[in-house]
PyMOL CGO cylinders between C-alpha atoms (Angstrom):
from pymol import cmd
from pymol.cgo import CYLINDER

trace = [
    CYLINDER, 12.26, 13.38, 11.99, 13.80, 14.24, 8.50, 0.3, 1, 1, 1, 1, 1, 1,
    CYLINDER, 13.80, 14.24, 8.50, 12.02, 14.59, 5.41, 0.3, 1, 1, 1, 1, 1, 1,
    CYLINDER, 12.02, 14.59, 5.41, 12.54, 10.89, 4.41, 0.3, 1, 1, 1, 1, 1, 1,
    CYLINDER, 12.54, 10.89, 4.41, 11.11, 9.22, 7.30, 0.3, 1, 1, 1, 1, 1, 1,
    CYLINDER, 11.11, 9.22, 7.30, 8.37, 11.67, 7.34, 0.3, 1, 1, 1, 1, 1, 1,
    CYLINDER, 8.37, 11.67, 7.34, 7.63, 10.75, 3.97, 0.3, 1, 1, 1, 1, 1, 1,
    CYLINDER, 7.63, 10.75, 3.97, 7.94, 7.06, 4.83, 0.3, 1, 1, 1, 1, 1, 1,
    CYLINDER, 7.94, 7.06, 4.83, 5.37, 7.27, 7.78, 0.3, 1, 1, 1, 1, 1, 1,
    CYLINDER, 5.37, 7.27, 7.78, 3.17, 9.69, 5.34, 0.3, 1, 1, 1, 1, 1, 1,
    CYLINDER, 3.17, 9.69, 5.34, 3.36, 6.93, 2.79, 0.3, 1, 1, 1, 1, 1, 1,
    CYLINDER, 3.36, 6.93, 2.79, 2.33, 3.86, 4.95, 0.3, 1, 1, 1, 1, 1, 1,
    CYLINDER, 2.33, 3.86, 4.95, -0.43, 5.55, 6.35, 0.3, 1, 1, 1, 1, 1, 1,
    CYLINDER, -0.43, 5.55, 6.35, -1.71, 6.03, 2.45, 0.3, 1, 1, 1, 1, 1, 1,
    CYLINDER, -1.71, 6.03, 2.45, -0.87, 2.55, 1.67, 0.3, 1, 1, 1, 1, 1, 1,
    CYLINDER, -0.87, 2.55, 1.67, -3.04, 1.23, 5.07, 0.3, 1, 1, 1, 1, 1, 1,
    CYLINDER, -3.04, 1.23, 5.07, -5.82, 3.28, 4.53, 0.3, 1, 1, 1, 1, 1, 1,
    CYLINDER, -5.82, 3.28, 4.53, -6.28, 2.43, 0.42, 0.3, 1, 1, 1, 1, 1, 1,
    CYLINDER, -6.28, 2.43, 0.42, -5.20, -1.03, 1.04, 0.3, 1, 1, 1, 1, 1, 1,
    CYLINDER, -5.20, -1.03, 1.04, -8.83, -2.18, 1.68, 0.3, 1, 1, 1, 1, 1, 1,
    CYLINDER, -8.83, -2.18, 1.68, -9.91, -2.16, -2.03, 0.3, 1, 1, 1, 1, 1, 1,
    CYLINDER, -9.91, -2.16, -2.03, -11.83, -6.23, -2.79, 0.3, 1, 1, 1, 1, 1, 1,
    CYLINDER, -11.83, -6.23, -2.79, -14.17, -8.31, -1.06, 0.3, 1, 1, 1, 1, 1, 1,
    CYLINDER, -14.17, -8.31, -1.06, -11.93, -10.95, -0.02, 0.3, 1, 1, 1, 1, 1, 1,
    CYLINDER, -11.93, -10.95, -0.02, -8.30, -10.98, 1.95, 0.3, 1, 1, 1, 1, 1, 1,
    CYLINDER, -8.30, -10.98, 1.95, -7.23, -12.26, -1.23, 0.3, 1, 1, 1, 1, 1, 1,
    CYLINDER, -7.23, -12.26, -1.23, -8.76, -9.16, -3.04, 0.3, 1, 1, 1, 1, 1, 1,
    CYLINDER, -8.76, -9.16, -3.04, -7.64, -6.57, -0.74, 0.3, 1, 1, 1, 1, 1, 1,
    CYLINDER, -7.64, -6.57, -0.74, -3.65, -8.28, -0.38, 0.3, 1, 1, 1, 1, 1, 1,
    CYLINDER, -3.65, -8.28, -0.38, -3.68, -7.76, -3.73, 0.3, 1, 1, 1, 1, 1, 1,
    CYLINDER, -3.68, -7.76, -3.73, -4.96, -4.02, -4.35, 0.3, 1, 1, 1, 1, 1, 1,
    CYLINDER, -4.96, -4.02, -4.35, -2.79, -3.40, -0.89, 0.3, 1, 1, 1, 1, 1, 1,
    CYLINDER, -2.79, -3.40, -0.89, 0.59, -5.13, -2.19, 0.3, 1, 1, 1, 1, 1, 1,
    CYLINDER, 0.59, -5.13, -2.19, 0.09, -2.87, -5.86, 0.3, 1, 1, 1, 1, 1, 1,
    CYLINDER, 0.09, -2.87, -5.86, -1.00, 0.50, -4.01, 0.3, 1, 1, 1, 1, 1, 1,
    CYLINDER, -1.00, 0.50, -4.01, 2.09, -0.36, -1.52, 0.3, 1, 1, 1, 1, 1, 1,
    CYLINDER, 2.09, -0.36, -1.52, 4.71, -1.10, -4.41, 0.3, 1, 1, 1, 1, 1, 1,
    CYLINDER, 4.71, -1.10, -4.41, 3.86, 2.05, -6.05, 0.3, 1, 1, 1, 1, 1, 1,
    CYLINDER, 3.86, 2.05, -6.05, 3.67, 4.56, -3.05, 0.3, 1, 1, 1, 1, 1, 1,
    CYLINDER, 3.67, 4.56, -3.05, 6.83, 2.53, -1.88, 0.3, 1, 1, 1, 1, 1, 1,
    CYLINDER, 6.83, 2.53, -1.88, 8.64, 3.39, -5.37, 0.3, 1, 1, 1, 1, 1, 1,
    CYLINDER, 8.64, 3.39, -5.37, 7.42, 6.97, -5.31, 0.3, 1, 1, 1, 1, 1, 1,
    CYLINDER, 7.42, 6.97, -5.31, 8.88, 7.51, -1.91, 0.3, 1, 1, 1, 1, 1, 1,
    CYLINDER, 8.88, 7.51, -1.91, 11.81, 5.83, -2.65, 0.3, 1, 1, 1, 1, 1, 1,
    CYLINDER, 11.81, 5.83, -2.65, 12.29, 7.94, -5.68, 0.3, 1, 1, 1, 1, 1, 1,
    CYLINDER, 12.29, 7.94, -5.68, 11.46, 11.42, -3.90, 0.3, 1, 1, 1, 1, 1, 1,
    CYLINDER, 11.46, 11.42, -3.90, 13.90, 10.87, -0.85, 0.3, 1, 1, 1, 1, 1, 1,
    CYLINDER, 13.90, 10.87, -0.85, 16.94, 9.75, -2.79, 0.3, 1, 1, 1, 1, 1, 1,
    CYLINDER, 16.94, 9.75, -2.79, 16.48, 5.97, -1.69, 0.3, 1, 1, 1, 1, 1, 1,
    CYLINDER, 16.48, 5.97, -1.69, 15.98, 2.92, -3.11, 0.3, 1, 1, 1, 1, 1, 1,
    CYLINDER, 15.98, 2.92, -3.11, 13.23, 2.88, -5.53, 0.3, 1, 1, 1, 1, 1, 1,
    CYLINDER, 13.23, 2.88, -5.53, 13.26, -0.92, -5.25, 0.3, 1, 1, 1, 1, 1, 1,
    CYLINDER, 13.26, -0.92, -5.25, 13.68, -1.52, -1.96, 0.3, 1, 1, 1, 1, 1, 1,
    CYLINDER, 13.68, -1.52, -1.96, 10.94, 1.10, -1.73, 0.3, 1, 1, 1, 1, 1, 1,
    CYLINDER, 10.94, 1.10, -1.73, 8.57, -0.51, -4.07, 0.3, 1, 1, 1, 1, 1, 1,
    CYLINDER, 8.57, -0.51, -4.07, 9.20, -4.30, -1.84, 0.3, 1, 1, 1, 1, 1, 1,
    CYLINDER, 9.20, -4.30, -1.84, 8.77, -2.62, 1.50, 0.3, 1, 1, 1, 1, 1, 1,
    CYLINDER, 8.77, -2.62, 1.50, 5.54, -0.92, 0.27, 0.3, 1, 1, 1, 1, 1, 1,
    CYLINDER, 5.54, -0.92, 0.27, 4.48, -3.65, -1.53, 0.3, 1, 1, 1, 1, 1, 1,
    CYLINDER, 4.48, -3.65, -1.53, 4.99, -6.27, 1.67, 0.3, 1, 1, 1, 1, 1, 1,
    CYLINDER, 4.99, -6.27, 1.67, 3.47, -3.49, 3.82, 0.3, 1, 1, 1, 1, 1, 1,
    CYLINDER, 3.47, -3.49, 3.82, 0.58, -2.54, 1.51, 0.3, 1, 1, 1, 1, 1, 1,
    CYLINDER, 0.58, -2.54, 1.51, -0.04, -6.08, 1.42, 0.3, 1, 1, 1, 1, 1, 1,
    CYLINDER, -0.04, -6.08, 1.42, -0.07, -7.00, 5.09, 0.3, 1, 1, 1, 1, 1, 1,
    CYLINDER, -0.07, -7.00, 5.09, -2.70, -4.15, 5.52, 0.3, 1, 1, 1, 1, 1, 1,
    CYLINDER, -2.70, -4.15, 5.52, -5.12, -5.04, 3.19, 0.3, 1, 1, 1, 1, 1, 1,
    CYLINDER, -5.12, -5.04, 3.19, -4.90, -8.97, 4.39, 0.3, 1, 1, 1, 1, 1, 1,
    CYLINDER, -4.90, -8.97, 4.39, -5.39, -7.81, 7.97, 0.3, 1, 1, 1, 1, 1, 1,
    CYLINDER, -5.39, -7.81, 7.97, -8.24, -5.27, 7.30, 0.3, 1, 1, 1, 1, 1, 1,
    CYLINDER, -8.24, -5.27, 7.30, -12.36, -6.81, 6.78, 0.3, 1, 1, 1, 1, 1, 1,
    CYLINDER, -12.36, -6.81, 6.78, -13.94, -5.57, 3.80, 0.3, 1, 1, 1, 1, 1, 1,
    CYLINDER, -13.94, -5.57, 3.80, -16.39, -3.71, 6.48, 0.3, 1, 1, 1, 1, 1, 1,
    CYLINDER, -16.39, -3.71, 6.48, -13.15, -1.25, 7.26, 0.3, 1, 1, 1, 1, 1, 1,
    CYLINDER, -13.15, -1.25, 7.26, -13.25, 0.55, 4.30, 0.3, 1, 1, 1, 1, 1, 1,
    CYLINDER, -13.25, 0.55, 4.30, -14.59, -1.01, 0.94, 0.3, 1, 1, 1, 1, 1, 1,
    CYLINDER, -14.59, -1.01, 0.94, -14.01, 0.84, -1.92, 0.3, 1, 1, 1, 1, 1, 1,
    CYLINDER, -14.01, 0.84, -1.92, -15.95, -1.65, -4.26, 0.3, 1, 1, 1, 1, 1, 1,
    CYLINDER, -15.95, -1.65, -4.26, -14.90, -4.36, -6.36, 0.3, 1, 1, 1, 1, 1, 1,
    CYLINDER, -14.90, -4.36, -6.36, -11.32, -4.92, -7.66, 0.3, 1, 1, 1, 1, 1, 1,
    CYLINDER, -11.32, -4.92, -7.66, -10.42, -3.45, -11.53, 0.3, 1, 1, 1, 1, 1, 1,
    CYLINDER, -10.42, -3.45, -11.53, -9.40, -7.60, -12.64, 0.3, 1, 1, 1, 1, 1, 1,
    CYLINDER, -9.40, -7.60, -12.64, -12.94, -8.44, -11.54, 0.3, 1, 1, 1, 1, 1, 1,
    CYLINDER, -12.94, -8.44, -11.54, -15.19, -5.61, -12.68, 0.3, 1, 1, 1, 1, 1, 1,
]
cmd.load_cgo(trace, "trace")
């Protein structure tokens, strides 16, 4: 495994694990889908890729996780558009 896919797998697991952040699937798709674009971009951006296609592959994953996860998973409180 090479420094980019490490940092790839690295990155995902971040995006999963902070994806969580609302009340509602709504809530946490969105958090996930920001959090994902912009550990996606980073990546992208360190490794020499894409920063775009970095930024839409987070984003999609970041956004997947936090519509699959229940605010009982990990809630860190309620979303910065609705505080």
């Amino acid at each position: 495994m090479n420094l980019r896919h490490a940092t790839i797998v690295l990155g995902s697991i971040a995006v999963f694990g902070l994806a969580a952040c609302g009340e509602t699937k709504q809530d946490r798709a969105l958090s996930g889908a920001a959090i994902g674009a912009g550990a996606g971009a980073a990546a992208g951006g360190l490794t020499g890729g894409s920063v775009l296609g970095g930024a839409a592959l987070g984003g999609a994953a970041g956004a997947a996780g936090g519509y699959f996860t229940d605010k009982n998973d990990i809630n860190l409180g309620k979303p910065i558009w609705k505080r």
